[in-house]
C-alpha positions, 0 to 999 in steps of 0.5 A: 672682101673683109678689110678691119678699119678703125671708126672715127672714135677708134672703135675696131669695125670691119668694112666689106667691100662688094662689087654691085651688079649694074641696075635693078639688081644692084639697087635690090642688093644694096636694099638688102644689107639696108633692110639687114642693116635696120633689123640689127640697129633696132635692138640696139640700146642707144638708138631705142633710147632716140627712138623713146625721146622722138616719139610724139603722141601720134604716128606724125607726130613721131615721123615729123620729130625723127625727120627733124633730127635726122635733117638738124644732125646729119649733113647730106653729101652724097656719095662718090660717083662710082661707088656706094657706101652703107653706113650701120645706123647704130654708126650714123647715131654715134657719129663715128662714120667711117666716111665724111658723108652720109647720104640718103640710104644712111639718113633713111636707115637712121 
């Protein structure tokens, strides 16, 4: 199910709703619109622009800078327990979630 909702900036978005199957087969779901989720945010301006200011002069370097952004930014509550919510990374940067918490499938997106 499609529903139109307004993100917490006012900007129009559409939330899908989809009931998971129960175990491996709703975690390999929920990887796949992840993986969908992170190929469409890295063509997305604002977050090359992060991408840019956290690069470091080696690959830890990166890695340490981005997991300090994301941990100093982002509160991590998790998420209700009978659902599971996926929220776009070029949302998460924004910060206009539609939702008052992130948690580790958002934060690794990000």
């Amino acid at each position: 199910m499609q529903k139109q909702i307004q993100l917490k900036d006012g900007t129009p978005a559409t939330l899908t709703v989809t009931e998971l199957p129960v175990g491996d087969a709703g975690v390999v779901q929920s990887l796949t619109v992840m993986i969908k989720f992170a190929l469409e945010a890295k063509n997305d301006a604002k977050i090359q622009e992060l991408a840019a200011q956290l690069r470091g002069g080696t690959d830890v370097e990166t890695i340490t800078n981005t997991y300090r952004y994301v941990v100093r930014t982002f509160p991590y509550v998790k998420d209700p327990d009978d659902s599971e919510f996926l929220t776009h990374p070029k949302h998460i940067i924004r910060k206009r979630s539609p939702y008052g918490y992130l948690d580790c499938d958002d934060l690794s997106m990000v």
